[in-house]
KEMARBA-585441 format. One record per residue: z, x, y of N, C-alpha, C, O in turn; residue in three letters. Coordinates in steps of 0.001 Angstrom, whole numbers, plus 524288, in hexadecimal, padded with zeros to 5 digits. Atoms other than C-alpha are relative to their C-alpha. Layout:
<volos>
<volo <Z,X,Y>,<Z,X,Y>,<Z,X,Y>,<Z,X,Y>,'ALA'>
...
</volos>
This chain:
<volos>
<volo <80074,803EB,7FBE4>,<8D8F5,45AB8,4F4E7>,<7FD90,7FB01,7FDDB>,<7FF36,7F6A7,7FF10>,'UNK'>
<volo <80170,804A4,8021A>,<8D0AA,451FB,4ED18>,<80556,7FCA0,7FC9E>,<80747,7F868,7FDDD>,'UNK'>
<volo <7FC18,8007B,803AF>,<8DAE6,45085,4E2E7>,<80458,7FC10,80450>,<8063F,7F7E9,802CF>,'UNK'>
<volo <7FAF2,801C8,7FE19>,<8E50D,44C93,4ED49>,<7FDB1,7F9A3,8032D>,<80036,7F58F,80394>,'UNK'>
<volo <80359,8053E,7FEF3>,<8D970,44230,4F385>,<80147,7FB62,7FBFE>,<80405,7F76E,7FC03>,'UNK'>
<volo <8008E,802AE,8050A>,<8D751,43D02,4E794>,<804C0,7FD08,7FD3C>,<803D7,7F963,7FA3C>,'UNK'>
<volo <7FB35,8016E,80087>,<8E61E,43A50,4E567>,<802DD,7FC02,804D1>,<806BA,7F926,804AA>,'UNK'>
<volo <7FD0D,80186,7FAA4>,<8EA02,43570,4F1B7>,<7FD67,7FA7D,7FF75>,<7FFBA,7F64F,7FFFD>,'UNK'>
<volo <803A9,806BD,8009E>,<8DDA1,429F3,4EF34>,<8020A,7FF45,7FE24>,<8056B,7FC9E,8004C>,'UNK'>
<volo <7FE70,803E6,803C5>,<8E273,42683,4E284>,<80636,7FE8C,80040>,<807DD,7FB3E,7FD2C>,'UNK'>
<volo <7FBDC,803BE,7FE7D>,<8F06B,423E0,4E816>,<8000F,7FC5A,80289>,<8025F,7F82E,801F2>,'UNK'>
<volo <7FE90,805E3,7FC45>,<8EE60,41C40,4F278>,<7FCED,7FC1B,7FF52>,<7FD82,7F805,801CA>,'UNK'>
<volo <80351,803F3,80130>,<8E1F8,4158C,4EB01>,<804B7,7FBC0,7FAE0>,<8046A,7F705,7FA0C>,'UNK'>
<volo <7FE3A,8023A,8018B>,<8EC97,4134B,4E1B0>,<80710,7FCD9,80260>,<809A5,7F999,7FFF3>,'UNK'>
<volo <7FC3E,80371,7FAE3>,<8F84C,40E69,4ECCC>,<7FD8B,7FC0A,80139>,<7FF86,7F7AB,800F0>,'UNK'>
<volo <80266,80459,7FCFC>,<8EFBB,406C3,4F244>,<7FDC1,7FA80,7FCCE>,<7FE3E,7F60F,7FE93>,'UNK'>
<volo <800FD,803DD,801F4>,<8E9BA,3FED7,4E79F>,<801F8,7FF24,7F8C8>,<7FF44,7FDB5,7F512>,'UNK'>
<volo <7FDDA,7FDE6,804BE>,<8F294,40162,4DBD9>,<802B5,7FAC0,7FF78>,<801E7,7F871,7FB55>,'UNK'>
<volo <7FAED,804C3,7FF7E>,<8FC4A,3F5F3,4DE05>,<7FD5F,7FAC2,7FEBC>,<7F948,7FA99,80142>,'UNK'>
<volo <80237,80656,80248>,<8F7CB,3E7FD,4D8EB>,<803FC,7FBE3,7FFBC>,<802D5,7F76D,7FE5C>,'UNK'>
<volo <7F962,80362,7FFA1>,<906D1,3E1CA,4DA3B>,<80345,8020D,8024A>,<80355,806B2,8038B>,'UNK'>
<volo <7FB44,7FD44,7FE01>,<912AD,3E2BA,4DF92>,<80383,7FC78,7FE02>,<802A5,7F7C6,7FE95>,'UNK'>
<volo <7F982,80190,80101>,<92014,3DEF9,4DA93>,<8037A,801AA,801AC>,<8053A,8060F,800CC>,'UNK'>
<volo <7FC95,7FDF3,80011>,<929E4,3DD2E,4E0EA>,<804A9,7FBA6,7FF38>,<8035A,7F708,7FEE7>,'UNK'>
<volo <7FD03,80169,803C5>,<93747,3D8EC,4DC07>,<7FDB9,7FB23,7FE23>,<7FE8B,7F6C6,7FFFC>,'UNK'>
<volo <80055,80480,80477>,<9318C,3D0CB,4D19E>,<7FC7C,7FCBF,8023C>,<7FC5E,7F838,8009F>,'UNK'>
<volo <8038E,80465,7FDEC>,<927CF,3CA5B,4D90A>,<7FA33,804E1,7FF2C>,<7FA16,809AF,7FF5A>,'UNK'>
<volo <806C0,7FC97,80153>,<91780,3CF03,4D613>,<7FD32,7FE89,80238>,<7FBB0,7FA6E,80038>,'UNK'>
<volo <80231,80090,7FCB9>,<90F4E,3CE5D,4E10A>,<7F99D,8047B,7FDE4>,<7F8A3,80930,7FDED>,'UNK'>
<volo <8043E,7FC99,7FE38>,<9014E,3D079,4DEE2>,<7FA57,80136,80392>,<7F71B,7FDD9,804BD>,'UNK'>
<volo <8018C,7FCF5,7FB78>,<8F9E1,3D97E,4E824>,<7F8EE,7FE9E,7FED1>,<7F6CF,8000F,7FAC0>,'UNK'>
<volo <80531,80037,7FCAA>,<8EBF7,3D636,4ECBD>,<7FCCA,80477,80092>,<7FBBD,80703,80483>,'UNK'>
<volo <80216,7FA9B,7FF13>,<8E504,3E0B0,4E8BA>,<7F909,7FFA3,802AF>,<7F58C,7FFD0,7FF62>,'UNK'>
<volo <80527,801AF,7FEDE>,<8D785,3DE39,4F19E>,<7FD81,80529,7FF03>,<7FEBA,80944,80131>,'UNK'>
<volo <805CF,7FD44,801FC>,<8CBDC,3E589,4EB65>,<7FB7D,7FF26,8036A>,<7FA51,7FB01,8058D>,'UNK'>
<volo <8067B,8001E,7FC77>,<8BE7D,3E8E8,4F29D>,<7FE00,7FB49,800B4>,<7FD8D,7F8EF,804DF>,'UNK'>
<volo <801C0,8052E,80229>,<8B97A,3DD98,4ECC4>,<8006E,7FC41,801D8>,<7FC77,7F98B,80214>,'UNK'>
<volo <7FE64,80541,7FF64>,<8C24E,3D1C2,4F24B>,<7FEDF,7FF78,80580>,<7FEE5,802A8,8091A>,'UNK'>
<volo <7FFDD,8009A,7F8B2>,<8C02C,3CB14,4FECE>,<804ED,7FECF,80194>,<808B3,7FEFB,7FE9B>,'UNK'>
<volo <7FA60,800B0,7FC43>,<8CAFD,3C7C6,50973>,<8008A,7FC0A,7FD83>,<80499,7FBA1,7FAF7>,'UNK'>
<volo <7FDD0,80475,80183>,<8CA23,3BB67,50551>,<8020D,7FE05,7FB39>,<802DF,7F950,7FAB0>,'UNK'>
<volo <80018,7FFEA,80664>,<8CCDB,3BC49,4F727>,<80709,802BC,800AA>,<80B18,8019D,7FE58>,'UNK'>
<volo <7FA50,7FC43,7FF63>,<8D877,3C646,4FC44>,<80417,7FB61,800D2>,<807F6,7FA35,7FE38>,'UNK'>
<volo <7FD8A,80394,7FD3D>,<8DCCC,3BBC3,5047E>,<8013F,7FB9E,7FD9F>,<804CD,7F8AA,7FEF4>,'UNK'>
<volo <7FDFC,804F8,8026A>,<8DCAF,3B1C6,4FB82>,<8045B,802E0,7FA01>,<80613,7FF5A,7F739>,'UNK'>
<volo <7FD77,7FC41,80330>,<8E483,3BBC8,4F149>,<80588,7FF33,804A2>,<8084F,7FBAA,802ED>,'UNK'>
<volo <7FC79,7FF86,7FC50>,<8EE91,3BC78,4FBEB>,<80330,7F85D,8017A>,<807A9,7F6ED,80281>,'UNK'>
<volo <7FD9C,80547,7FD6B>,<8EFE2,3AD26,4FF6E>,<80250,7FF75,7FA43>,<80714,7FED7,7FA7D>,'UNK'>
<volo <7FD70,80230,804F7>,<8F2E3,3AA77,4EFC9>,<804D4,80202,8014F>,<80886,7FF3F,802AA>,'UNK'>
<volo <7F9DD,7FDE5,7FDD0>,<8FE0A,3B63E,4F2B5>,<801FB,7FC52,80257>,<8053D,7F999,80015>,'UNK'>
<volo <7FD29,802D8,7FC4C>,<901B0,3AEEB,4FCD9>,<80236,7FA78,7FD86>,<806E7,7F96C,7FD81>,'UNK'>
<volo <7FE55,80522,802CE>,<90173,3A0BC,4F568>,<804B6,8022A,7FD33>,<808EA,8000A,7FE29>,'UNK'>
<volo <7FAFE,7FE6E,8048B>,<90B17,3A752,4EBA6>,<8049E,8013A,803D4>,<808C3,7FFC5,801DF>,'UNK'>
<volo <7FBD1,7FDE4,7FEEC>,<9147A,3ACC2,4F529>,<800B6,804BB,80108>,<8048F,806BD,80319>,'UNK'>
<volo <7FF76,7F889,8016B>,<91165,3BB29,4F31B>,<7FB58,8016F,8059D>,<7F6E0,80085,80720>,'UNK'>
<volo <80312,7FE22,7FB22>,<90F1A,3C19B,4FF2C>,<80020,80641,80067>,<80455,8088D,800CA>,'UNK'>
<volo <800EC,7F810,7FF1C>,<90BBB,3D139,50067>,<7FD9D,80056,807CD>,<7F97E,7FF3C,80A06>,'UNK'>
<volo <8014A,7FE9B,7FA41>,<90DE4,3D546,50FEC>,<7FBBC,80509,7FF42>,<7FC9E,806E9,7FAEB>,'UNK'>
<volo <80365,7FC44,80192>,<903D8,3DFA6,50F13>,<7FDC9,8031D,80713>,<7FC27,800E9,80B05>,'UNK'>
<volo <800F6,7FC43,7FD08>,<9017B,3EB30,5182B>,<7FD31,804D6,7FDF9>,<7FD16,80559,7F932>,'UNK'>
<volo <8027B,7FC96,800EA>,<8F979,3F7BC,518B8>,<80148,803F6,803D3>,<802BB,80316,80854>,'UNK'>
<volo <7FEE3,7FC64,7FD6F>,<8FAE5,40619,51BDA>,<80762,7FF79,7FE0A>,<809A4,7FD50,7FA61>,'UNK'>
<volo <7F862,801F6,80039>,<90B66,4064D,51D8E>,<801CE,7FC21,80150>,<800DA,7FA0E,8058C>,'UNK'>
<volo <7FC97,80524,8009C>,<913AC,3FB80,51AC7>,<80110,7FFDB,805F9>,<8017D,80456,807AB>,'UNK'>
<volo <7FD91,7FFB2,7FCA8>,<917D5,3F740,5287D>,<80635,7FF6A,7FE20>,<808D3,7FC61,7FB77>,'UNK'>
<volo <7F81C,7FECD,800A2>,<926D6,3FDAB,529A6>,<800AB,7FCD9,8048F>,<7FD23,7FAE9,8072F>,'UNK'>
<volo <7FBC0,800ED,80559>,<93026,3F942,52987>,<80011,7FAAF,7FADE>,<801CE,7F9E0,7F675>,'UNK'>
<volo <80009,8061C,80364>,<92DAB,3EBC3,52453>,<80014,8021E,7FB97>,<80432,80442,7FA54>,'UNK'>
<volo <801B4,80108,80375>,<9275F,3ECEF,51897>,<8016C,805D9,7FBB5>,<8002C,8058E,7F713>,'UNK'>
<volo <7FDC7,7FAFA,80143>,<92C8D,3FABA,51445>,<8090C,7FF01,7FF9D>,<80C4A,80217,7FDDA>,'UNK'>
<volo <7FA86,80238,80010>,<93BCB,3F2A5,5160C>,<80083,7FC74,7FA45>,<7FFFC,7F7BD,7F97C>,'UNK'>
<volo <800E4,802FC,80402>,<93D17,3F20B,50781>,<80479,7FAA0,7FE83>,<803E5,7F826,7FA6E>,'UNK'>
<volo <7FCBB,804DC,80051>,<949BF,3E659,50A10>,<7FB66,7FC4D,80151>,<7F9F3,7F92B,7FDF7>,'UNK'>
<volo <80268,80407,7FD28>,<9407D,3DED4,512B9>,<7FC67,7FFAB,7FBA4>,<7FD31,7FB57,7F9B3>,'UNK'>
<volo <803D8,7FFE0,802FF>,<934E6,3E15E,50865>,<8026B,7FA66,7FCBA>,<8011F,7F5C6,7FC7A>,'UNK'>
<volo <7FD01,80429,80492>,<93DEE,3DA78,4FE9C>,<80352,7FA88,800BA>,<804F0,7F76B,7FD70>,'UNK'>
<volo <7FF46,80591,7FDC4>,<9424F,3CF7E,506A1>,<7FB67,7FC7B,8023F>,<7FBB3,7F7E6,803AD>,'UNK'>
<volo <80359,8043F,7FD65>,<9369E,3CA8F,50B70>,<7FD05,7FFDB,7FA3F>,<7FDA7,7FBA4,7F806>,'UNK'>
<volo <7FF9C,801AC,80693>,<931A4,3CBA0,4FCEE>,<8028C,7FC4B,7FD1C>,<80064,7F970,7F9E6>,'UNK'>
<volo <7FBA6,80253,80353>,<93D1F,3C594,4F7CC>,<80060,7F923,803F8>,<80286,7F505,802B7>,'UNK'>
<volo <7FF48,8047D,7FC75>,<93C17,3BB38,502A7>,<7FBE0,7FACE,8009F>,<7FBED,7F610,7FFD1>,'UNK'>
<volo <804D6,80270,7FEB1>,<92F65,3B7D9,506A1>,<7FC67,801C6,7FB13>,<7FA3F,7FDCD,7F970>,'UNK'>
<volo <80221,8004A,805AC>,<9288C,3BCB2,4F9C3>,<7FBC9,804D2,802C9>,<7F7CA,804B9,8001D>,'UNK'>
<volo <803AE,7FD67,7FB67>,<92044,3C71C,5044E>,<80144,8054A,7FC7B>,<80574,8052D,7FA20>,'UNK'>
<volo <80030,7FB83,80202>,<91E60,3D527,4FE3C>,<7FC4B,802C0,80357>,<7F890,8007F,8055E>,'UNK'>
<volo <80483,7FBC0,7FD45>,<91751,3E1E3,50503>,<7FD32,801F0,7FF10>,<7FEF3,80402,7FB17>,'UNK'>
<volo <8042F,7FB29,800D7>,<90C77,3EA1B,503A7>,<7FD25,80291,80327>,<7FAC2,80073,806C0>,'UNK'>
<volo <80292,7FCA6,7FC12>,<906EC,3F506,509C2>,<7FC73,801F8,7FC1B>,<7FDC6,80458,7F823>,'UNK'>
<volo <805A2,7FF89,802EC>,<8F8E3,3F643,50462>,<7FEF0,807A5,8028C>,<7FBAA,80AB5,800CF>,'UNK'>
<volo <8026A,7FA1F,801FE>,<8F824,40483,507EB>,<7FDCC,8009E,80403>,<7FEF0,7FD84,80782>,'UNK'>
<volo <80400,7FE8B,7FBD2>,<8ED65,40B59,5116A>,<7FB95,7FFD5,7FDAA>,<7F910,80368,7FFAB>,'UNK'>
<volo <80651,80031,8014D>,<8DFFA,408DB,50A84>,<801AF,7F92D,7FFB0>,<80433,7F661,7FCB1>,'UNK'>
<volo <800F6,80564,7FFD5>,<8DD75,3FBEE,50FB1>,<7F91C,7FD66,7FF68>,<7F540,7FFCF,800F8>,'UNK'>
<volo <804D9,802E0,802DA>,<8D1A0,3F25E,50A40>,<80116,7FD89,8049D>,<804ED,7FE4A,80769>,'UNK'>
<volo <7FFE9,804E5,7FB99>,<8CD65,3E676,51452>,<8030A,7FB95,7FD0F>,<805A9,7F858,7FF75>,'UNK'>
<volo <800C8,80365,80220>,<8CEE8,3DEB4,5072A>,<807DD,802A0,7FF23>,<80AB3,7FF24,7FD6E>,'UNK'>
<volo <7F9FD,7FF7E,7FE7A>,<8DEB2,3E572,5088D>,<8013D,7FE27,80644>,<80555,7FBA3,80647>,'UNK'>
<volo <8004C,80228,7FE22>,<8DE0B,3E1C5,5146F>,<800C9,7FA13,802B7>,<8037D,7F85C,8064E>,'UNK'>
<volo <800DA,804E8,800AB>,<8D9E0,3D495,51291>,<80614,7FDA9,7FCB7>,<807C0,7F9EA,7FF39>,'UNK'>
<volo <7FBC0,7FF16,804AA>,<8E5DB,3D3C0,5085F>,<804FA,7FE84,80497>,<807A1,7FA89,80511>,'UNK'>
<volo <7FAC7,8003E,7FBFD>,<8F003,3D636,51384>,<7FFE1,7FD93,80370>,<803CB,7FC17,805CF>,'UNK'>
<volo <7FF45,80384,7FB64>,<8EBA8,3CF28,51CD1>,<80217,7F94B,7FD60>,<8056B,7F616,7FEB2>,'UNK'>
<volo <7FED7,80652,80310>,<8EB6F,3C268,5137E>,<8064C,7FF82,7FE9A>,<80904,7FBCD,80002>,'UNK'>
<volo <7FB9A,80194,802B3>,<8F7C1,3C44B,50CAF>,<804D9,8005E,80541>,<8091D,7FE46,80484>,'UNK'>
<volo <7FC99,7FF3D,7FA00>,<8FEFA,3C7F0,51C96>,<7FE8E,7F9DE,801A4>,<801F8,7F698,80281>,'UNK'>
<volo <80098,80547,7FE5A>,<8F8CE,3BBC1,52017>,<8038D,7FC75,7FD45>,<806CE,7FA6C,8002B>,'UNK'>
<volo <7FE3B,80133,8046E>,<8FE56,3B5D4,5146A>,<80576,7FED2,802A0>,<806E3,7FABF,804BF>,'UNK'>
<volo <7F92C,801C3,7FDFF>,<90DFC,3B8B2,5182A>,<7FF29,7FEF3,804D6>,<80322,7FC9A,80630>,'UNK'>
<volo <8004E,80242,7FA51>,<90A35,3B5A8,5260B>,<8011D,7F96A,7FEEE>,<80510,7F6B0,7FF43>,'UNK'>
<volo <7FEC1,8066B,80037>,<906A1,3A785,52336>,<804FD,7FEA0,7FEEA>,<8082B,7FC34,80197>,'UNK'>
<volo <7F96E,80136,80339>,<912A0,3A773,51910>,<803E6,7FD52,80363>,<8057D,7F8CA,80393>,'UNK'>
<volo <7FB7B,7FFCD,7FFA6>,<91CBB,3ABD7,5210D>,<7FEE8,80149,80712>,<8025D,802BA,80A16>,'UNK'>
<volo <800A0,80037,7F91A>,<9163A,3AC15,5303B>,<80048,805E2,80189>,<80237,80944,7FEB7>,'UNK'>
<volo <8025C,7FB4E,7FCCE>,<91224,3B76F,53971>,<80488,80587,7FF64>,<8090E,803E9,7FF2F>,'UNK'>
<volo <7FB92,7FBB1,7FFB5>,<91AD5,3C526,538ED>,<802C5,7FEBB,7FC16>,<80562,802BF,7FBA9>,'UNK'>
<volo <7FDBD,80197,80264>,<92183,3BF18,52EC2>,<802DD,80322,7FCFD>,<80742,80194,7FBCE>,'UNK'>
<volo <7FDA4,7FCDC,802CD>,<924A8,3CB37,526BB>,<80427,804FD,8054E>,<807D9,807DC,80434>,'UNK'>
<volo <7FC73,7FE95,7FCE5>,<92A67,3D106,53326>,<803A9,7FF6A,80327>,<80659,802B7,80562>,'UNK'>
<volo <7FB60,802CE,7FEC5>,<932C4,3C845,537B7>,<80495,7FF8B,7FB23>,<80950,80064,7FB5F>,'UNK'>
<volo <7FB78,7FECA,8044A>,<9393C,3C7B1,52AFD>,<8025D,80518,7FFFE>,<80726,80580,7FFC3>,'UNK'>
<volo <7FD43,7FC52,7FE6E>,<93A5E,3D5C1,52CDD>,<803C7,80111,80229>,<807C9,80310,80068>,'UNK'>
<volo <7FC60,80034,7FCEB>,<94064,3D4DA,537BD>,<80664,7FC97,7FF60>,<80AB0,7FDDE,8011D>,'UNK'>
<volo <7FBB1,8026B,80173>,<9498B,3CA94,532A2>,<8036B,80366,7FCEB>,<807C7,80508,7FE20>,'UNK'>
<volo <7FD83,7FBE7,8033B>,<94CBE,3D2E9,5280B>,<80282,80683,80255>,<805CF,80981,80086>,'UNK'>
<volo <7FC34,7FAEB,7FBF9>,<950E9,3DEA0,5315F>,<803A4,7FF91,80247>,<806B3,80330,80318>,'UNK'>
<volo <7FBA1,8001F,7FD86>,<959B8,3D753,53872>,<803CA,7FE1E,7FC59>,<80871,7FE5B,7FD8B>,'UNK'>
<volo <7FC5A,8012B,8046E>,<95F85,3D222,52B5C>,<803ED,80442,7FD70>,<80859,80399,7FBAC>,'UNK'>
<volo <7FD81,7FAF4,80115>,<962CE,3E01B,52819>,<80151,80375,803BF>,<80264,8080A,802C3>,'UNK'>
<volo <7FAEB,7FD06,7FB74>,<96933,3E461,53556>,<803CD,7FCAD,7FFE5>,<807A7,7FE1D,80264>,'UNK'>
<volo <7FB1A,80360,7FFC4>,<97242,3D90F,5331F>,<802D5,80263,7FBD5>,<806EC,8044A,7FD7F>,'UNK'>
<volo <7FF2D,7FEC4,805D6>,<9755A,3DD3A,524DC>,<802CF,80518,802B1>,<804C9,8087F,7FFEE>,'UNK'>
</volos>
């Protein structure tokens, strides 16, 4: 029982904070890894540079909200479009993760205005009942 404890931490200690990038096609987005250490505001200003560049990470916790973000066409069009990529940070949430998602959500809000990733959704659904 210990044995299987002890295993189960070091996966999801390593799911959860294993990742330091993401690529995807050909583009290198990197991830905000907030440590004990940093304040919000340090996060937050980590997040506005993202943002200056273009590189935006939608970011969620627990399960991806379905269908959106689990619709690996849509994934790759709003990527390929708007420059927007996903992440689902997992279930061990920090304030200073937290802090992270709220900044960088704020972030494509301003961008691209309120609901913004679900209205495209939606665009994109009715694009593929026409098709």
């Amino acid at each position: 029982m210990k044995l299987f404890i002890l295993l189960t931490f070091i996966t999801i200690s390593t799911l959860s904070y294993g990742q330091d990038s993401v690529q995807t096609k050909g583009k290198q987005f990197e991830l905000i890894q907030p440590g004990g250490s940093e304040t919000c505001e340090a996060i937050k200003e980590q997040a506005a540079q993202m943002a200056a560049r273009k590189e935006f990470i939608s970011v969620s916790y627990g399960l991806m909200p379905a269908p959106m973000s689990n619709q690996v066409a849509f994934r790759k069009y709003v990527l390929d479009k708007y420059n927007i990529s996903f992440e689902s940070k997992g279930c061990a949430v920090t304030p200073q993760d937290l802090c992270y998602a709220a900044a960088m959500n704020a972030a494509i809000e301003k961008e691209y205005g309120t609901d913004f990733l679900q209205q495209q959704y939606e665009a994109f659904k009715a694009q593929l009942e026409k098709e």
